[in-house]
C-alpha positions as CSV (number, residue, x, y, z in Angstrom):
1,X,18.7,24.8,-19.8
2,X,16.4,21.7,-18.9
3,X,16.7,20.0,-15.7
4,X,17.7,16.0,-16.1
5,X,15.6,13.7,-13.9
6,X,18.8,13.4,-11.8
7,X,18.8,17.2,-10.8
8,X,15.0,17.4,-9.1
9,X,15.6,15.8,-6.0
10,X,19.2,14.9,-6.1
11,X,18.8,11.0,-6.6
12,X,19.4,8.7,-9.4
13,X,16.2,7.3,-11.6
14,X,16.9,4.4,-10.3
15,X,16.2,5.0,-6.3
16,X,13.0,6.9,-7.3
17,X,12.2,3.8,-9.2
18,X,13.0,1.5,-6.1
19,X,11.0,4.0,-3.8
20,X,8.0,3.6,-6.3
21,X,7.9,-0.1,-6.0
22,X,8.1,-0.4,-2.0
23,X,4.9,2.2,-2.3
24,X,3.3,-0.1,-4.2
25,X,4.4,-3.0,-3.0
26,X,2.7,-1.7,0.5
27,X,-0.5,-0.9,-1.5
28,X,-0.5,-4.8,-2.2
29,X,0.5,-5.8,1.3
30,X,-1.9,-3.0,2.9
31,X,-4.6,-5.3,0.9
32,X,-3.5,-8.8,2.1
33,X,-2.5,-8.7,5.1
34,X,-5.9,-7.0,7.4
35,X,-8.0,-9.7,5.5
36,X,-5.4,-12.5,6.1
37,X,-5.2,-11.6,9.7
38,X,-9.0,-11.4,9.8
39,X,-9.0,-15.0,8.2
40,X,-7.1,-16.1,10.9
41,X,-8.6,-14.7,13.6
42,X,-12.0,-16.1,12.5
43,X,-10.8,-19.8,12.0
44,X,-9.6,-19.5,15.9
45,X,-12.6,-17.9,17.5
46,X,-15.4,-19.6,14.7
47,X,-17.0,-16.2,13.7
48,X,-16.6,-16.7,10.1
49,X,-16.8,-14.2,7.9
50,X,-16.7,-11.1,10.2
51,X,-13.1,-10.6,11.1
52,X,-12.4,-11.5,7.6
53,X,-14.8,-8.3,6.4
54,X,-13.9,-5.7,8.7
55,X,-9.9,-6.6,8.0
56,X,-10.9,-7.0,4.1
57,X,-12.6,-3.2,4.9
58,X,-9.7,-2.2,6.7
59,X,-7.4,-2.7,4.4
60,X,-9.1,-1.5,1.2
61,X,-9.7,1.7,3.0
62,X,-5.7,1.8,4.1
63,X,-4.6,0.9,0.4
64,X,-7.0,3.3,-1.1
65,X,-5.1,5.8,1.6
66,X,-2.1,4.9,0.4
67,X,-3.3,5.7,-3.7
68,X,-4.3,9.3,-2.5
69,X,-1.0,9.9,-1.1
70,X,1.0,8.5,-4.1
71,X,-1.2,10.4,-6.9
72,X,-1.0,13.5,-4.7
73,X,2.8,13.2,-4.4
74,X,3.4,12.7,-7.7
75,X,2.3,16.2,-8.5
């Protein structure tokens, strides 16, 4: 007989579904907040656009990171 959904890892559709949207929900922050942050730190110290490119860098390389993980896990 077929395993339900339910039986793989013992919780409901509905936590893996919640678990799925926090990942990508930290994907989205992951590539807001480092160029944000960046943002701010250049309006303080005047050295527009440089924090605002390494934390735009910094981020895409921690969300793309983050993709890797979630493709690899859903294997």
């Amino acid at each position: 007989m077929a395993q339900s959904d339910d039986d793989r890892d013992g919780r409901h559709a509905a936590a893996r579904g919640y678990v799925l949207a926090m990942r990508v929900m930290s994907i989205g922050f992951q590539m807001a907040l480092p160029p944000g942050a960046g943002w701010w730190l250049d309006q303080r110290y005047s050295t527009s656009p440089w924090f605002t490119v390494v934390g735009a860098l910094l981020g895409f390389a921690m969300a793309m990171l983050e993709l890797l993980k979630l493709a690899r896990d859903s294997q």
